[in-house]
Backbone bond lengths (Angstrom), bond angles and torsions (degrees), N, CA, C in turn:
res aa  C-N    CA-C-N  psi(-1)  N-CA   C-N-CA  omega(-1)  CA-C   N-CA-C  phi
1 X - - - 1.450 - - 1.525 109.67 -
2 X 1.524 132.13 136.87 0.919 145.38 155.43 1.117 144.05 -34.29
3 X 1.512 145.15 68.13 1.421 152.28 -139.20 1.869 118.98 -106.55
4 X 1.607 93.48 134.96 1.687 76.17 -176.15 1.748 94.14 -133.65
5 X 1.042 134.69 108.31 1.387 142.64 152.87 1.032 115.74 -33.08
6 X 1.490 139.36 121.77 1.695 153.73 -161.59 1.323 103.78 -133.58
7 X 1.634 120.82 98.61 1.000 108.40 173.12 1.626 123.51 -92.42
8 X 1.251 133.18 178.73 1.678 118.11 146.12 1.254 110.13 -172.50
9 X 1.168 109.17 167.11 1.618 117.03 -150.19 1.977 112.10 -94.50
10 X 1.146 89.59 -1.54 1.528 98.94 173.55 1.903 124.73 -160.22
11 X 1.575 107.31 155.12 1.180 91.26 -179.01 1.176 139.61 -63.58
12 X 1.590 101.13 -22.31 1.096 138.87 165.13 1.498 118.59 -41.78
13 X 1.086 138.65 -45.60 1.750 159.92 -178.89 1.818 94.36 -82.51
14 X 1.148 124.04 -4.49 1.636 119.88 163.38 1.024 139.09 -40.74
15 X 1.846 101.55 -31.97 1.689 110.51 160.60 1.653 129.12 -47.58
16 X 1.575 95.95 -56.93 1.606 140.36 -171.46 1.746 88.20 -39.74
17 X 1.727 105.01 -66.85 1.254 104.45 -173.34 1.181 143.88 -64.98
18 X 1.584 107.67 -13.61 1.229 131.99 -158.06 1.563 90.38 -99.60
19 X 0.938 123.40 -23.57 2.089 137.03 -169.92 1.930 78.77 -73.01
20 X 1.330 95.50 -77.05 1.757 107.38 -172.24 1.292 123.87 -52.99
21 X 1.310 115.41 -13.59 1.587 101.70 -178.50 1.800 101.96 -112.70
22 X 1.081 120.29 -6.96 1.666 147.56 -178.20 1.942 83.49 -78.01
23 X 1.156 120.29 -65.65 1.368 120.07 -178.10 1.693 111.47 -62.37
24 X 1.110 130.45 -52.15 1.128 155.74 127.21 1.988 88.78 24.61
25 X 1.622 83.93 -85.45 1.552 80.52 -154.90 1.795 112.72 -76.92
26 X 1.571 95.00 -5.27 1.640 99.01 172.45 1.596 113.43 -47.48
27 X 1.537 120.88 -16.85 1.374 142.07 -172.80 1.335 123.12 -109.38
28 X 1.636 107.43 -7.14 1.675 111.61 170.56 1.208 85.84 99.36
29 X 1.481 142.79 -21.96 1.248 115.29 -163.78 1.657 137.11 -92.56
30 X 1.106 107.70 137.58 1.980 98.65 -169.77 1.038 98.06 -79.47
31 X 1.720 111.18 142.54 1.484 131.97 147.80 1.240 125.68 -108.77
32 X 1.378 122.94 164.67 1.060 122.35 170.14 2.098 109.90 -128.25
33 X 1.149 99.88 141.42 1.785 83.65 -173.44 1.304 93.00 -107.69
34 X 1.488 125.20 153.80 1.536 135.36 175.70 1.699 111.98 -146.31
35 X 1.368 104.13 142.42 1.844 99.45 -161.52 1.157 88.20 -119.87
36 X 1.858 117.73 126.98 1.265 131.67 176.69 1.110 109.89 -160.43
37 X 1.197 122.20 107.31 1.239 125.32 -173.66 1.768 108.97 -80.79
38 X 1.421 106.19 139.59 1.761 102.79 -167.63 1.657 94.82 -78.57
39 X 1.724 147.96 -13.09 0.625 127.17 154.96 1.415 139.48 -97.25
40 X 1.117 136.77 -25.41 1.859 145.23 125.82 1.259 121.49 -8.22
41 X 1.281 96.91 -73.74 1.702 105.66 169.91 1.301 116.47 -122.00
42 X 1.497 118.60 79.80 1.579 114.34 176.75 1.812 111.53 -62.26
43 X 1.358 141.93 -25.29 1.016 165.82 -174.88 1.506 108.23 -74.08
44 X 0.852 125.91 -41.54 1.346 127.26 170.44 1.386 118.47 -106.06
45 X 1.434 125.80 -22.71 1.251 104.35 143.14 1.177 144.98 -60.25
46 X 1.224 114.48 -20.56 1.846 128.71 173.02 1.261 104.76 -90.46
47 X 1.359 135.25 -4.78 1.374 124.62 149.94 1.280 120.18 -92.19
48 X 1.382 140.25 -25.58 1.322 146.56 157.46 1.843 105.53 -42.54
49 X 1.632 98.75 -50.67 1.603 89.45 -157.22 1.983 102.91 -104.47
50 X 1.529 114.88 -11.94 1.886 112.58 164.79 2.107 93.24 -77.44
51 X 1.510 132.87 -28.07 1.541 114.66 173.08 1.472 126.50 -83.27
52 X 1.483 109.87 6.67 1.512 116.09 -157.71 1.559 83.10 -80.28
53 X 1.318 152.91 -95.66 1.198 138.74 -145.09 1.506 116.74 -42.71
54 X 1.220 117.73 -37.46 1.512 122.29 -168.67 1.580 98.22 -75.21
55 X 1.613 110.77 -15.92 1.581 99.15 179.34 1.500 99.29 -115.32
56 X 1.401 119.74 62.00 1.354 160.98 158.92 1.387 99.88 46.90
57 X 1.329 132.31 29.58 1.581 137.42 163.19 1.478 120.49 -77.93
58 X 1.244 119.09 148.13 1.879 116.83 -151.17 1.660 101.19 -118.69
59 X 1.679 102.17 -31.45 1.203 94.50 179.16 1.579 109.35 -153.92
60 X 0.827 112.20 160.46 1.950 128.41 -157.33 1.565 108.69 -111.34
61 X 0.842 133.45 105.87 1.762 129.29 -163.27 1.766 76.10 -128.43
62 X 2.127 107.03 117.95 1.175 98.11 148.43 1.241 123.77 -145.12
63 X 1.682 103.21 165.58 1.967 105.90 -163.42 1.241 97.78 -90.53
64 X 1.333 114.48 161.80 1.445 108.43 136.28 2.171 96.79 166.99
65 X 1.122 112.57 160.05 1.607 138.72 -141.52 1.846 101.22 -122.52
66 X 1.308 107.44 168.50 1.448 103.15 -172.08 1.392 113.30 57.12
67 X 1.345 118.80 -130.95 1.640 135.86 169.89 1.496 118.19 -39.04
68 X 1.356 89.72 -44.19 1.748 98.21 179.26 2.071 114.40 56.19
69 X 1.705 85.85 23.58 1.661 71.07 174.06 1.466 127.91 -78.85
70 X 1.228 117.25 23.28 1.727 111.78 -161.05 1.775 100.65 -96.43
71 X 1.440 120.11 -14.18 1.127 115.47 176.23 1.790 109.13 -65.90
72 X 1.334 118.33 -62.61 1.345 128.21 161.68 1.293 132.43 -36.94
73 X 1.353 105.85 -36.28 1.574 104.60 174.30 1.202 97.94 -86.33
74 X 1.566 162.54 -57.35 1.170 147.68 106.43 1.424 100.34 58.16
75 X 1.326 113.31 -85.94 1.569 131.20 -142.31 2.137 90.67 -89.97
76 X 1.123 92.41 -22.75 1.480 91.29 166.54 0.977 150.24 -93.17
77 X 1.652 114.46 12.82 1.153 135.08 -131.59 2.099 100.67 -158.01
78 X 1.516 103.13 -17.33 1.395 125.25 -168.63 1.446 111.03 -147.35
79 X 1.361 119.51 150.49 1.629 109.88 166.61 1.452 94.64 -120.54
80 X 1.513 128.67 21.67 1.525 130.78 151.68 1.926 91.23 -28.91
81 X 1.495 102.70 -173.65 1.466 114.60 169.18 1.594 96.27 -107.03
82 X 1.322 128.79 142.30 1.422 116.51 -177.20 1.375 99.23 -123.70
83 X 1.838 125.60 131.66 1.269 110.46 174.62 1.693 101.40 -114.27
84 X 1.418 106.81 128.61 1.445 110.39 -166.88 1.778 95.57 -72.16
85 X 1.281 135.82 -166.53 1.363 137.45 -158.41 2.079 87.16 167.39
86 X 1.592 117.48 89.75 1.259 109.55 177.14 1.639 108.15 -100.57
87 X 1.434 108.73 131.63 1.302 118.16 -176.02 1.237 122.91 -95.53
88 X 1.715 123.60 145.13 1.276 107.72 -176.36 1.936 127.38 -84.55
89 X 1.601 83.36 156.89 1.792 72.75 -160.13 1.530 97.58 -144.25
90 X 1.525 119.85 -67.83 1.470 114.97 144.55 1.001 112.40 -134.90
91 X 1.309 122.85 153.95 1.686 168.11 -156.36 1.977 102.68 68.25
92 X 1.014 99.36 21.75 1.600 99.19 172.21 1.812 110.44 101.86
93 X 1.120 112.12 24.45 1.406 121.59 -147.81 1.443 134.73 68.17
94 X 1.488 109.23 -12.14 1.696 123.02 169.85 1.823 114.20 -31.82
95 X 1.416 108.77 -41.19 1.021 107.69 -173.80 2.199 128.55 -75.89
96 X 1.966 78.89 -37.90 1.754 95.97 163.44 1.248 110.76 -68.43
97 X 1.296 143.53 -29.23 1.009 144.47 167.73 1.387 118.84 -34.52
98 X 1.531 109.15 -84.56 1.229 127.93 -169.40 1.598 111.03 -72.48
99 X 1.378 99.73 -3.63 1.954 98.38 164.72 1.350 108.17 -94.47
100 X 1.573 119.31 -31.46 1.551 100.97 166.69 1.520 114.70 -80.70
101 X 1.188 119.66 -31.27 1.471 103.84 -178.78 1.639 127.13 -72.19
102 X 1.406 115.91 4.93 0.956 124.18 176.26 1.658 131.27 -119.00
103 X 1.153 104.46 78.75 1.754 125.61 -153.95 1.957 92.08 -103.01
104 X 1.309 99.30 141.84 1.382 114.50 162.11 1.541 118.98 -60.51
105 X 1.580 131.13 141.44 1.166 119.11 177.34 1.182 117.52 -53.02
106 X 1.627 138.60 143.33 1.363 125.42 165.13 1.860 95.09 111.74
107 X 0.812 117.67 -31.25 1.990 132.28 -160.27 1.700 86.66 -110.99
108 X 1.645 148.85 71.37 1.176 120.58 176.88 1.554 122.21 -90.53
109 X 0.735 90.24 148.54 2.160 93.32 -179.90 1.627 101.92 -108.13
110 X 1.596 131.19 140.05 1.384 103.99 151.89 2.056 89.22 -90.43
111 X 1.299 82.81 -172.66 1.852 97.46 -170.74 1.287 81.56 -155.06
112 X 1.665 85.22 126.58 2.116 107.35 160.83 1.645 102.02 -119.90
113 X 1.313 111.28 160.66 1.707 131.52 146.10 1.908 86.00 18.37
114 X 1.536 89.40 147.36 1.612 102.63 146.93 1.336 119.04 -91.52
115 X 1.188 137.31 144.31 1.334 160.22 167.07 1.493 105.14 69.75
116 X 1.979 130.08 -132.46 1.251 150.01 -127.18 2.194 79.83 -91.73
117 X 1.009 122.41 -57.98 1.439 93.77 163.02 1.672 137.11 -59.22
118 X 0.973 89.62 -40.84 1.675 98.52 170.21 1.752 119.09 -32.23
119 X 1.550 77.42 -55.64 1.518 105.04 -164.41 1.761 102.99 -68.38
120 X 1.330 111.41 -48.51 1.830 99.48 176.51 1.704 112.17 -76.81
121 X 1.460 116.88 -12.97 1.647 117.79 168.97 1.314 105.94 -62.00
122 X 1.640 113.34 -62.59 1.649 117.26 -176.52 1.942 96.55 -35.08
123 X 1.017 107.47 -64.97 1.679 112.38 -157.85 1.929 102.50 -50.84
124 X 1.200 104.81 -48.88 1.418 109.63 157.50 1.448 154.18 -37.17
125 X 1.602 94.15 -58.15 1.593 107.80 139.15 0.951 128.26 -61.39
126 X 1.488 146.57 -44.17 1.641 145.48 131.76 1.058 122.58 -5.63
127 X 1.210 129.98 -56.51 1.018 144.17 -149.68 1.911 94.54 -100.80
128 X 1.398 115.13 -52.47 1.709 105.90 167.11 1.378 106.39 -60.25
129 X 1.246 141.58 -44.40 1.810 124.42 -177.85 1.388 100.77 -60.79
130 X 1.536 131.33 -50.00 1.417 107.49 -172.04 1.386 112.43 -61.64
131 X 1.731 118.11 -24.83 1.296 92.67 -155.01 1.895 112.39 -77.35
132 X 0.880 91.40 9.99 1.948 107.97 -175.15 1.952 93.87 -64.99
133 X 1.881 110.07 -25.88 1.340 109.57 -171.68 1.426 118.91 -126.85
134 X 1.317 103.93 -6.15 1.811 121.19 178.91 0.965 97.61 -117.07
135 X 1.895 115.54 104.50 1.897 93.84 147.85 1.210 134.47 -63.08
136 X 1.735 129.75 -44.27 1.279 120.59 151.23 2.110 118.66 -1.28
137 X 1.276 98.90 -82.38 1.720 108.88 157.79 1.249 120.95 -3.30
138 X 1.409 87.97 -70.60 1.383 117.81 -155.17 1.706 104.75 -62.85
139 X 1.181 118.00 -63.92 1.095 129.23 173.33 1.237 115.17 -43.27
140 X 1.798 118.04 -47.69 1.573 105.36 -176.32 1.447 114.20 -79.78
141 X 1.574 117.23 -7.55 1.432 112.72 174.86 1.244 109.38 -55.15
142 X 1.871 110.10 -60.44 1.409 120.91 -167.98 1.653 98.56 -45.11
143 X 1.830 121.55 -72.64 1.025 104.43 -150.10 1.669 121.43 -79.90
144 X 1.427 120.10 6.40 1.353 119.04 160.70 1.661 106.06 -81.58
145 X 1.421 135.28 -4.21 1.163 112.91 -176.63 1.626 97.84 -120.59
146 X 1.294 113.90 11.75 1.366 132.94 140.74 1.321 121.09 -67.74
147 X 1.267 116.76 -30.27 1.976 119.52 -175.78 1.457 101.55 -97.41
148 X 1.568 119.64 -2.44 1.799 107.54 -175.74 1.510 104.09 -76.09
């Protein structure tokens, strides 16, 4: 079965995940959500996201508001595919935004929508990279983008 690791940096952002992993399974696919903030606990976030493949997860979808660095450290920490998801927190999320969308060459992030869209795109895009390796996937991509 097809697995995507959801991280986010607070308990607070629980909604966000719960939108994404609710979509998630509209596709068969298991998640697991884990709260680590990349600045609180930089240490355990880089062990959450350098063990995520070996604990058979394909792709890394992460939230997070303000700074929004947890997508990047994420992506630095894994060569999973990581899709950042920046939430709003202040200036309307304008600010998470432009910290995930702005990654060093070599470090890539994808970046969706800020917040409650964001959050069911990430699961979406997830769900199109696996399906390149799950037919299961594959099939529910087609026929949910058959029901839009």
């Amino acid at each position: 079965m097809a697995k995507v690791l959801i991280v986010i940096g607070s308990k607070s952002d629980s909604e966000y995940a719960q939108i994404c992993a609710d979509m998630l399974a509209q596709f068969q696919i298991e998640s697991k959500v884990e709260i680590s903030s990349a600045h609180r606990h930089p240490q355990r976030t880089a062990e959450i996201t350098s063990q995520a493949a070996g604990e058979g997860f394909e792709v890394i979808i992460a939230m997070a508001g303000l700074s929004a660095a947890l997508p990047g450290v994420a992506a630095a920490h894994s060569n999973l595919p990581v899709i950042g998801v920046p939430l709003p927190a202040a200036l309307d999320g304008l600010d998470s935004l432009l910290s995930v969308v702005q990654m060093p060459p070599g470090i890539p992030v994808a970046t969706v929508a800020i917040g409650k869209p964001g959050a069911k795109n990430a699961a979406i895009l997830a769900a199109r990279i696996l399906a390149l390796k799950h037919d299961d996937v594959a099939e529910a991509v087609e026929q949910h983008r058959d029901s839009l």
